[in-house]
C-alpha positions in Angstrom: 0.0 0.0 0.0 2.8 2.2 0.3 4.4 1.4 -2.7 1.1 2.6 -4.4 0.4 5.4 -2.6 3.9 6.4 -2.9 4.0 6.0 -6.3 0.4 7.8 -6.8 1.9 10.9 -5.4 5.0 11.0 -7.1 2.8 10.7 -10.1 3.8 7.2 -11.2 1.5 5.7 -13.9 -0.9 2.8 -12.2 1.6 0.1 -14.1 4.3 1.6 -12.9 7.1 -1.1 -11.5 8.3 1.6 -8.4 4.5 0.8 -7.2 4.4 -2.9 -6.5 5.7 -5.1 -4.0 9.8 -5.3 -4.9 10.1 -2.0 -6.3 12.2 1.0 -4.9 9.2 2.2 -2.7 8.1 -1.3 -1.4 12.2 -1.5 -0.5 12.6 1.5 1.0 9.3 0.8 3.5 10.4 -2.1 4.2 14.3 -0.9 5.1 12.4 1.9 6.9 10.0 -0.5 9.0 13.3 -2.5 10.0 16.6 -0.4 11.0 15.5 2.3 13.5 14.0 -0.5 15.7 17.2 -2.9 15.3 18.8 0.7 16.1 17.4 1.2 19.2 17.9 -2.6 20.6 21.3 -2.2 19.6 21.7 0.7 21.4 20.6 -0.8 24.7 16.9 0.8 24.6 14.5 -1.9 24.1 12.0 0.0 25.8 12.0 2.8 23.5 11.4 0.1 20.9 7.9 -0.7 22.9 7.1 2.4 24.0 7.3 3.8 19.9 5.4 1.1 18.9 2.6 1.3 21.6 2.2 5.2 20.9 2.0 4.3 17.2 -0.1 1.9 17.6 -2.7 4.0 19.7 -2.4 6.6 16.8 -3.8 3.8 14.7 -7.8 3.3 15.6 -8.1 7.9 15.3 -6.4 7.9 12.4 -8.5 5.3 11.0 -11.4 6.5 11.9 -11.2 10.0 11.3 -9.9 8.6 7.5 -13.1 6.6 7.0 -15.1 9.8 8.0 -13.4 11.7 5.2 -13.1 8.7 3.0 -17.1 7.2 2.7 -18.6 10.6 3.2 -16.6 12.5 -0.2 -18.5 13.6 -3.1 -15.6 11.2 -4.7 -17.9 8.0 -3.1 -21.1 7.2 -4.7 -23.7 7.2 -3.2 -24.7 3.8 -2.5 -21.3 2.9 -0.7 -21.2 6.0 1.0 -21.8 5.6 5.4 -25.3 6.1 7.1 -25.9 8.3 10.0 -25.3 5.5 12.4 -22.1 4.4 11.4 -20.8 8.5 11.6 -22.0 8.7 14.7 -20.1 5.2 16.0 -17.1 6.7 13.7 -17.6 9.9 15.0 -17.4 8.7 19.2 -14.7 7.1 18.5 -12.8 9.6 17.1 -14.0 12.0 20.5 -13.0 8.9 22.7 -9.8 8.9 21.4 -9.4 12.8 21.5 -10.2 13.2 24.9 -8.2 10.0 26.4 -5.0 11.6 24.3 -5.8 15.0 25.8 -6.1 13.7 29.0 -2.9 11.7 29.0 -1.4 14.3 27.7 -2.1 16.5 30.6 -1.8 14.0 33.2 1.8 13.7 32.2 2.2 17.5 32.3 4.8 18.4 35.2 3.0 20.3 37.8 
């Protein structure tokens, strides 16, 4: 998905081989998702390791969410495949839940 999306914004045509798995992109990603990690446990912080991929991963469920709002409510979407009230209002809760429990960590961690 990278590769693609990569390769979609560096204008690459749709056949293009930068934007499947084995081209440059895909490599690159893949180089990318690996070193800093092995960096850090070579370094002797292995908990840095967890902690990035625990903040990273809480990023994940907003992010998604808020993109599905964006995604399946564009004029881009026909109509027929575009959400109903119900699931913008689950995607919508979730995206305030997330919000406030960041907000709040965030403060709580605030010296003071």
């Amino acid at each position: 998905m990278f590769a693609d999306f990569w390769g979609h914004v560096r204008k690459k045509p749709e056949d293009h081989p930068d934007r499947r798995i084995g081209g440059k992109y895909y490599r690159f990603y893949i180089l990318w998702l690996t070193f800093p990690p092995m960096l850090l446990l070579l370094l002797g912080r292995p908990v840095q390791v967890i902690i990035a991929y625990g903040v990273l991963g809480a990023l994940f469920m907003p992010f998604l969410a808020i993109t599905l709002l964006f995604l399946m409510n564009s004029r881009h979407m026909p109509q027929r495949w575009r959400n109903g009230p119900v699931l913008n209002i689950l995607l919508g809760i979730v995206t305030l839940l997330f919000v406030v429990l960041g907000v709040n960590q965030l403060l709580a961690a605030l010296p003071g």
